[in-house]
N, CA, C and O of each residue as an XYZ file, in Angstrom:
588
protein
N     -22.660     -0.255      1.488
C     -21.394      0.125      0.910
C     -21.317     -0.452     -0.503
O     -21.584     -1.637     -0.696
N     -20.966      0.342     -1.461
C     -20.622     -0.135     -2.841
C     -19.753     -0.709     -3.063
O     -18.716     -0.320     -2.527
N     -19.656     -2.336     -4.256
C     -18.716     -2.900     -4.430
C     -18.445     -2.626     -5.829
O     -19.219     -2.263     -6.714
N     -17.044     -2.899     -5.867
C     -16.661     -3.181     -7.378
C     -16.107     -4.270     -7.673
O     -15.252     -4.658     -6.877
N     -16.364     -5.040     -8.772
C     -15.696     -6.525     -9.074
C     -14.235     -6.143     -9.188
O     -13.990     -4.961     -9.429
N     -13.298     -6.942     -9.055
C     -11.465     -6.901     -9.036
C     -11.386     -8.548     -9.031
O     -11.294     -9.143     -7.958
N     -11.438     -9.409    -10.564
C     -11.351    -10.270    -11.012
C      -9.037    -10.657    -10.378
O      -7.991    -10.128    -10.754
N      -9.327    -11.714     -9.417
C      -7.910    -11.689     -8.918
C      -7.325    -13.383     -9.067
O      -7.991    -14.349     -8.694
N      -5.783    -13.486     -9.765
C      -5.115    -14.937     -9.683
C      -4.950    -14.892     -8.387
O      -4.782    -13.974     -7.584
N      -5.048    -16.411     -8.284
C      -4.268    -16.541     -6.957
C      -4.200    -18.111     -7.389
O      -4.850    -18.624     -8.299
N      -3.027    -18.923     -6.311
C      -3.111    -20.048     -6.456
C      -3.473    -20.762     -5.108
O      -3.065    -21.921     -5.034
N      -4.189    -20.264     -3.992
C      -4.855    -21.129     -3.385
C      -6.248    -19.619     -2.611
O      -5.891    -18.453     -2.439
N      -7.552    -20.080     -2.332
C      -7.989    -19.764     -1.723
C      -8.132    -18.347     -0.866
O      -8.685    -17.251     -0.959
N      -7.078    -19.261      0.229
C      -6.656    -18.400      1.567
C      -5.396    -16.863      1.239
O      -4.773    -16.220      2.084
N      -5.403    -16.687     -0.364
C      -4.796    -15.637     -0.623
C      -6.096    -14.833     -0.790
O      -5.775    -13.646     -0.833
N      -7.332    -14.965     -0.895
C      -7.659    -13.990     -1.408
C      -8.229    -13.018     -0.114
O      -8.829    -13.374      0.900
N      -7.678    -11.247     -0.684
C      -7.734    -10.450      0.137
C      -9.047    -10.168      1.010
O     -10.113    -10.063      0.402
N      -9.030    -10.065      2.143
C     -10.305     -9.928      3.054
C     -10.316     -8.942      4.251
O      -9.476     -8.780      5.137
N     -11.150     -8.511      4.095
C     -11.831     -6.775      5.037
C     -11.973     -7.687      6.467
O     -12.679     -8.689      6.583
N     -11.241     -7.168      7.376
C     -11.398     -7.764      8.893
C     -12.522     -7.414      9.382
O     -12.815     -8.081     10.375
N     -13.272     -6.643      9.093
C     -14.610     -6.374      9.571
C     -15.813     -4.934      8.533
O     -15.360     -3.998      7.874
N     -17.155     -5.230      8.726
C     -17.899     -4.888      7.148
C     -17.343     -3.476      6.793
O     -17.206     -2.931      5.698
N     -17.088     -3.090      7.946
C     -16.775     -1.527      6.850
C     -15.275     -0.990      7.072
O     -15.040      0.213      7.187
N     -14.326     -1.938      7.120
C     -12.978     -1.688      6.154
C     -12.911     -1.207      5.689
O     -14.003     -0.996      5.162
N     -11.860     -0.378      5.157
C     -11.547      0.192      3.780
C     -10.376     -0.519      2.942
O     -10.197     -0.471      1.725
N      -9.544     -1.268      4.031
C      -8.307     -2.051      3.435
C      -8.527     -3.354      3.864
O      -8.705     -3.627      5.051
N      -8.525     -4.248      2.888
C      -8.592     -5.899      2.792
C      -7.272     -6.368      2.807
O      -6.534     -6.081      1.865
N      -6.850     -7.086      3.796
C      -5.451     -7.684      4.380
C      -4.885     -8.631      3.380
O      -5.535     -9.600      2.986
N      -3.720     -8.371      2.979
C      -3.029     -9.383      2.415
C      -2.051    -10.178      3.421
O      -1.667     -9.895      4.556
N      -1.775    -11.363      2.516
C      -0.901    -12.295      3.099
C       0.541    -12.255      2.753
O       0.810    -11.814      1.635
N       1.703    -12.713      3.667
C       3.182    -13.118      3.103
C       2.261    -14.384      2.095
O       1.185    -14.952      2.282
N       3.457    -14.470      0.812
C       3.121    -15.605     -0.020
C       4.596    -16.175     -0.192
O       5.176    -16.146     -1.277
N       5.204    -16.742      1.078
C       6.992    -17.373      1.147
C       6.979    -18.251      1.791
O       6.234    -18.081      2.757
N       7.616    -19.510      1.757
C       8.158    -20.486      2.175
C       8.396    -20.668      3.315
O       7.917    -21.442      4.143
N       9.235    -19.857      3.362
C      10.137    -19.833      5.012
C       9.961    -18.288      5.386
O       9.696    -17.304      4.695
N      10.243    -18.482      6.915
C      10.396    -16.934      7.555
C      11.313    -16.044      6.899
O      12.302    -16.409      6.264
N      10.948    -14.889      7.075
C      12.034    -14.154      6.289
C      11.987    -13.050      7.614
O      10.951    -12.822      8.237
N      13.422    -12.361      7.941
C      13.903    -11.974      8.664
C      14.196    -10.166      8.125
O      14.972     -9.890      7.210
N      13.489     -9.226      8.824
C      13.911     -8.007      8.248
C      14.527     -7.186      9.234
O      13.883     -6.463      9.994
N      16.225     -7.329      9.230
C      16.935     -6.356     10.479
C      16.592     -4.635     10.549
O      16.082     -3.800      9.802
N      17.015     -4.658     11.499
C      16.683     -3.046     11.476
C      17.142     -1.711     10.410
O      18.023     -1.814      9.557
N      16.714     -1.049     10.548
C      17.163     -0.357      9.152
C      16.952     -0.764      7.567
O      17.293     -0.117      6.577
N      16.210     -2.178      7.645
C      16.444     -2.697      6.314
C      15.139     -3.061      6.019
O      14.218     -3.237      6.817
N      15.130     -3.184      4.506
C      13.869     -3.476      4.078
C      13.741     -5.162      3.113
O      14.688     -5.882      2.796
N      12.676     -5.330      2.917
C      12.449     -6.817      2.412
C      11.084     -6.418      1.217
O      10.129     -5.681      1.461
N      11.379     -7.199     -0.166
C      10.518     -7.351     -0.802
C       9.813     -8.611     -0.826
O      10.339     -9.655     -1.212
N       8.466     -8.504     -0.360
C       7.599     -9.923      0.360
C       6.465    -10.050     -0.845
O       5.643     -9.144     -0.985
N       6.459    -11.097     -1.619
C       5.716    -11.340     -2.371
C       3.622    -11.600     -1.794
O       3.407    -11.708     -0.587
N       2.974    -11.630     -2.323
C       1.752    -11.850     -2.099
C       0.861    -13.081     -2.507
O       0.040    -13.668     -1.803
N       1.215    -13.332     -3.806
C       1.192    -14.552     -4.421
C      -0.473    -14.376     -5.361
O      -1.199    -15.197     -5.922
N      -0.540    -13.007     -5.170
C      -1.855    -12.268     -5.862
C      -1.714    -11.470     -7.163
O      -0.840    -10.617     -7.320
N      -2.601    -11.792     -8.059
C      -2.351    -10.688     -9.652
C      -3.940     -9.873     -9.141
O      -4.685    -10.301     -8.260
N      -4.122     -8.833     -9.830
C      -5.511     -8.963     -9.880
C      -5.623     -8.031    -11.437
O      -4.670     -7.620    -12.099
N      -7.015     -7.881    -11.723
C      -7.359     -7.002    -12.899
C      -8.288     -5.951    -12.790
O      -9.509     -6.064    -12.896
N      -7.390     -4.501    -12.486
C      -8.086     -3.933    -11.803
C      -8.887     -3.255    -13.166
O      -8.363     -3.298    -14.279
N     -10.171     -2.650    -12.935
C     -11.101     -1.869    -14.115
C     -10.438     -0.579    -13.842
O     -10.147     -0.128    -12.735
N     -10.167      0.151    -15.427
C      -9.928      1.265    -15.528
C     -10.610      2.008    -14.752
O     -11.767      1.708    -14.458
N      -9.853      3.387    -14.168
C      -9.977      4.610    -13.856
C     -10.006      4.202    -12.269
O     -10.480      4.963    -11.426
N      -9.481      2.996    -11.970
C      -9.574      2.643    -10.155
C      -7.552      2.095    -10.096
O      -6.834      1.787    -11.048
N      -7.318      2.146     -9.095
C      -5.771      1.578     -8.403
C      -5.966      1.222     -7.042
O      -6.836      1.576     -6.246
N      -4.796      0.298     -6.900
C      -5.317     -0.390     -5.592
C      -3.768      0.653     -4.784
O      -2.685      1.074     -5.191
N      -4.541      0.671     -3.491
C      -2.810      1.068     -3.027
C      -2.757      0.097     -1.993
O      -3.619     -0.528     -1.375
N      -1.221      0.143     -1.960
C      -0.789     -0.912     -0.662
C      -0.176      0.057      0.211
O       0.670      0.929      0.009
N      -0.925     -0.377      1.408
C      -0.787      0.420      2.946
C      -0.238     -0.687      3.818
O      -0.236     -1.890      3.556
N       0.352      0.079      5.190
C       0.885     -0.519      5.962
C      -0.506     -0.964      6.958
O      -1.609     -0.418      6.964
N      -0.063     -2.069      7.731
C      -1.113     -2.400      8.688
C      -0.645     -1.529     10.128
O       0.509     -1.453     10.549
N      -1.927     -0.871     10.782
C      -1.766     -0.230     11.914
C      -0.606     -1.077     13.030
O       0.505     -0.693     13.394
N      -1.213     -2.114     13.317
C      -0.611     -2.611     14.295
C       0.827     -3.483     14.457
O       1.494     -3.831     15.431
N       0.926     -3.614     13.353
C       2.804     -3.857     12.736
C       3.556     -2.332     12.758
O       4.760     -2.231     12.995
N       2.712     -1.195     12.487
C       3.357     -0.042     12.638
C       3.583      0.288     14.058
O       4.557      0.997     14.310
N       3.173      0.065     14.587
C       2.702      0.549     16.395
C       3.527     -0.602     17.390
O       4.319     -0.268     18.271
N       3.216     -1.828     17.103
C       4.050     -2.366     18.096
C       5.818     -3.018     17.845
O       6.741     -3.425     18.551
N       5.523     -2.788     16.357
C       6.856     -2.857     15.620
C       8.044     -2.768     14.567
O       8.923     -3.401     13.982
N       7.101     -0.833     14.842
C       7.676     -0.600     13.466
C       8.027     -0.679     12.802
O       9.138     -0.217     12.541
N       6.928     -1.686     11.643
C       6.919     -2.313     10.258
C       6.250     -1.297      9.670
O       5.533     -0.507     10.285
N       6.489     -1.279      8.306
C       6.012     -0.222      7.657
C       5.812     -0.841      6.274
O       6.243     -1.984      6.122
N       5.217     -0.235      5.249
C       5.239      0.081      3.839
C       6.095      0.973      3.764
O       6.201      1.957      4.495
N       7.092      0.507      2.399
C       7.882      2.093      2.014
C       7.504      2.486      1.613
O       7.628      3.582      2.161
N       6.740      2.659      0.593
C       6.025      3.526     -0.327
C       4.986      3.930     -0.380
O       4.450      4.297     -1.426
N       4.286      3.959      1.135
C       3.032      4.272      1.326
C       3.204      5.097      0.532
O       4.288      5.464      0.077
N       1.469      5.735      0.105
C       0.980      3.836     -0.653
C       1.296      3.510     -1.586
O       1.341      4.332     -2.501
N       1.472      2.866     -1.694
C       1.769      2.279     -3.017
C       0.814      1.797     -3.659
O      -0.256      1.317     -3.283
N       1.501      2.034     -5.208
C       0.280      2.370     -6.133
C       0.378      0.971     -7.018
O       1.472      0.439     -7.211
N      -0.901      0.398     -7.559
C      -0.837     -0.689     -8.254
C      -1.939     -0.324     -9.544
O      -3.167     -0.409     -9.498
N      -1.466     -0.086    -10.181
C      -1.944      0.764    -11.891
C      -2.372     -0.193    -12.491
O      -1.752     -1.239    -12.688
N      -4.162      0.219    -13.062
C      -4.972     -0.707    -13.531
C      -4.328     -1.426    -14.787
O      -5.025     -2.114    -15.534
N      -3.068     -1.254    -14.976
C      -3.095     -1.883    -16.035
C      -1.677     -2.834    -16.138
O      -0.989     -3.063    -17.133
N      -1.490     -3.337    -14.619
C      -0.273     -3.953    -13.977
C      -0.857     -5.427    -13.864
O      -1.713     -5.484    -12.981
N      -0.688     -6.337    -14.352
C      -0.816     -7.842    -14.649
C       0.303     -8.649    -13.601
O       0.046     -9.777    -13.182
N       1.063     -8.216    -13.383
C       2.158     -8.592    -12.006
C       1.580     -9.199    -10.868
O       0.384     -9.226    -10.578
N       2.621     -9.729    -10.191
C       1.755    -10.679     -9.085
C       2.322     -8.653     -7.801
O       3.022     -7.681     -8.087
N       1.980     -8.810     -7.272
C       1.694     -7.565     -6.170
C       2.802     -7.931     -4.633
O       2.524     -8.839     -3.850
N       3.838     -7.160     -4.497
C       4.540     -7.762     -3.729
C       4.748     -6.581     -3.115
O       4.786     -5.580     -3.831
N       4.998     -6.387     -1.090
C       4.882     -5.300     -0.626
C       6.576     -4.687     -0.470
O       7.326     -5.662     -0.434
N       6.998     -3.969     -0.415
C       8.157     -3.443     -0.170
C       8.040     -3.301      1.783
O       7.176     -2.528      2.197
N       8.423     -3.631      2.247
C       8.645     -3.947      3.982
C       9.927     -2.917      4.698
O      11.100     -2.989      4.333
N       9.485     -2.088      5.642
C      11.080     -1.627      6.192
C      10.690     -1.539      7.508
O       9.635     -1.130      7.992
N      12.014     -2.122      8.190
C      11.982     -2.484      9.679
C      12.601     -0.874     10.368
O      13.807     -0.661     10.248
N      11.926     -0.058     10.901
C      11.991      1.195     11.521
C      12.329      1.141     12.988
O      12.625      2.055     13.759
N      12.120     -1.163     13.335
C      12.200     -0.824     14.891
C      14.150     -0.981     15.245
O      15.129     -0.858     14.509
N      14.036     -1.208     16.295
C      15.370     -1.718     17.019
C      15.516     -3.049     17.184
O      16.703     -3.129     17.503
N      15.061     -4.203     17.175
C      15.197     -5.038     16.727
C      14.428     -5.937     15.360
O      13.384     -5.526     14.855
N      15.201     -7.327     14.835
C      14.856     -7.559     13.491
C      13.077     -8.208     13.751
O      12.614     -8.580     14.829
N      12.440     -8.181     12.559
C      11.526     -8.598     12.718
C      11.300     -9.757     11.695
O      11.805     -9.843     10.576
N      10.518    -10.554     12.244
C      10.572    -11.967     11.310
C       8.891    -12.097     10.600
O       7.874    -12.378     11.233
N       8.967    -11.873      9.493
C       7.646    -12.337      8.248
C       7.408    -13.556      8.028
O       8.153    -14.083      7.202
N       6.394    -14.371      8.618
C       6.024    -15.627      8.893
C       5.292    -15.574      7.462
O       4.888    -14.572      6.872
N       5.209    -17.345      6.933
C       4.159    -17.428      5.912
C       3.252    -17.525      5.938
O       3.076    -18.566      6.571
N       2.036    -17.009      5.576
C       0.518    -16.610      5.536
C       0.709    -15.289      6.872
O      -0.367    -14.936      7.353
N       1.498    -14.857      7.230
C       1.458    -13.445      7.892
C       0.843    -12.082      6.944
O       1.464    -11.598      5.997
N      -0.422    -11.629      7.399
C      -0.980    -10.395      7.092
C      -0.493     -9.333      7.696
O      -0.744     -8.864      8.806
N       0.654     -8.796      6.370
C       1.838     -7.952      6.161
C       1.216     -6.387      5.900
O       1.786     -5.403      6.370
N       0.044     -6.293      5.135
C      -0.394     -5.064      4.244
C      -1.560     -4.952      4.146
O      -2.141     -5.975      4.505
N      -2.367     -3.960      3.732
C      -3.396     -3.982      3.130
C      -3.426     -3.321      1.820
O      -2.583     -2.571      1.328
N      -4.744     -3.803      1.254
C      -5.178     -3.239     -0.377
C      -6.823     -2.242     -0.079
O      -7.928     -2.511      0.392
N      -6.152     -1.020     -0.670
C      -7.409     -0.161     -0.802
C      -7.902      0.423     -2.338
O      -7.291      1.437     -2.677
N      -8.515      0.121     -2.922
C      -8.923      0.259     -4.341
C      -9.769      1.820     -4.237
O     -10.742      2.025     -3.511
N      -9.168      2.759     -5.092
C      -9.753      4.288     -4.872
C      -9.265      4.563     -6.026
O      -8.150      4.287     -6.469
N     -10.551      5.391     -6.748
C     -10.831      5.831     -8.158
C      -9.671      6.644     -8.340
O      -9.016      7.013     -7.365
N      -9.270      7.045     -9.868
C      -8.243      7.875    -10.220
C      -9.068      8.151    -11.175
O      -9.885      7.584    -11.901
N      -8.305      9.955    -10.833
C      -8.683     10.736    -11.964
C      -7.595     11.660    -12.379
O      -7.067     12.618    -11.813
N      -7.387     11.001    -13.716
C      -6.197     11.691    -14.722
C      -6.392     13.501    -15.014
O      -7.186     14.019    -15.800
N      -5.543     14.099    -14.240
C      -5.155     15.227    -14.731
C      -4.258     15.957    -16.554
O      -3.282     15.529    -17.171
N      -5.201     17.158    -16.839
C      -4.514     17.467    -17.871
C      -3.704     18.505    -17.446
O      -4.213     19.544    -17.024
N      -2.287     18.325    -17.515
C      -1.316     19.269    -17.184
C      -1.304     20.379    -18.041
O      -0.915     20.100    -19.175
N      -1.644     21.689    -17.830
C      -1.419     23.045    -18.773
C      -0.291     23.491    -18.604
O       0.317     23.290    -17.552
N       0.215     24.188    -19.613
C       1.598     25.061    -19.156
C       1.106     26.198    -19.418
O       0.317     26.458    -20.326
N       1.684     27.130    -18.404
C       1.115     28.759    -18.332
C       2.874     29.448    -18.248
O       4.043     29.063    -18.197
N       2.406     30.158    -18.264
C       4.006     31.074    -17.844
C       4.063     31.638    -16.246
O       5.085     31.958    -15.639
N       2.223     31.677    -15.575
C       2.484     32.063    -14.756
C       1.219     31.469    -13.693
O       0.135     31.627    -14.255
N       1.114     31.021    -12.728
C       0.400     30.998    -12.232
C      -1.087     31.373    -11.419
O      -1.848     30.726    -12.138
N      -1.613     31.750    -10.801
C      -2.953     32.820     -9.953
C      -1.915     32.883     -8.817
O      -0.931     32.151     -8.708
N      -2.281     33.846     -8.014
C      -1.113     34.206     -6.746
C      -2.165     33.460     -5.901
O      -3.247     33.006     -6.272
N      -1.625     33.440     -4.741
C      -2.586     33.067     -3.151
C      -1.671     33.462     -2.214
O      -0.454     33.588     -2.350
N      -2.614     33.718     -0.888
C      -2.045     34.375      0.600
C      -0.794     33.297      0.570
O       0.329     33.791      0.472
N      -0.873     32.279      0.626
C       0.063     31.564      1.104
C       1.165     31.386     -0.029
O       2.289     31.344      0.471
N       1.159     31.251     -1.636
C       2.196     31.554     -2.215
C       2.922     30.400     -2.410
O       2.311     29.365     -2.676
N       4.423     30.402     -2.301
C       5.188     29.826     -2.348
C       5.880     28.928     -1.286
O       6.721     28.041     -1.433
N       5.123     29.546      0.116
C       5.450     28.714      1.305
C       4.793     27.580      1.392
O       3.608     27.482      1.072
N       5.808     26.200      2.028
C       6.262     25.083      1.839
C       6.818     24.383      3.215
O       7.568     25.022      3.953
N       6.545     23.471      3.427
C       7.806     22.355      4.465
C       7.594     22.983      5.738
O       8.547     23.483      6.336
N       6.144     23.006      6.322
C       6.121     23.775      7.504
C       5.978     25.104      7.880
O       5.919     25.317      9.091
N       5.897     26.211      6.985
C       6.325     27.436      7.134
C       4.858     28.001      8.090
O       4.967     29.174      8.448
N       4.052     27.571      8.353
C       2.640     27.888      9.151
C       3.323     27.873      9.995
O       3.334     29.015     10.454
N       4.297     26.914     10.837
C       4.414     26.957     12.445
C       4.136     25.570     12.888
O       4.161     24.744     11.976
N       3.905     25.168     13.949
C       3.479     24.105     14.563
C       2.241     24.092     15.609
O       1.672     23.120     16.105
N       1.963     25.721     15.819
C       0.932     26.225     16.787
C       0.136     26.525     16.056
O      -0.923     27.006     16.459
């Protein structure tokens, strides 16, 4: 598997992001907070990481939710995914929303998220007046069916 260097601050060690097993695609981040932090239902929490990194042009990292916070307690990313733009110097903090029925509590050093680094490629937007047609057209939001 190919690596790419992602030169990253951190201020101890045990922040830096790591693949649970060799062929990952998302390297787990940590809560980087003090104390527990509590996310009731319906609500969301911005959970710091305590990570910068420097990503090389034409790559972004996104932040994904972890499977098994989704599944046994519906924790989520809001913004799957969320996008972290090579040219963001910021420390990286996940946006959190509690989807279950009861609150859920974010322990410190709890692996909240993951980071997946995938190339970007900048589109040049044309303006036309009109588009190429296709069978499918203008249909949208389901219109195939479900069968």
């Amino acid at each position: 598997m190919d690596k790419i260097s992602v030169p990253i601050q951190i201020d101890d060690s045990n922040r830096i992001p790591a693949y649970a097993t060799p062929s990952a695609s998302g390297a787990d981040i940590k809560a980087h907070i003090g104390s527990p932090v509590t996310i009731l239902p319906g609500t969301t929490a911005l959970i710091p990481t305590g990570i910068k990194v420097e990503i090389p042009s034409g790559y972004e990292i996104q932040v994904r939710p972890r499977s098994g916070l989704a599944l046994k307690h519906a924790l989520t990313v809001l913004n799957t995914p969320g996008t972290v733009d090579a040219d963001y110097r910021g420390e990286i903090c996940v946006i959190l929303i509690n989807h279950g029925k009861e609150p859920f509590t974010v322990e410190p050093n709890m692996r909240i998220a993951q980071l997946v680094l995938a190339s970007v490629v900048q589109a040049e937007f044309i303006p036309l007046e009109a588009l190429t047609t296709t069978q499918r057209g203008e249909g949208g939001f389901g219109h195939t069916g479900t069968k």
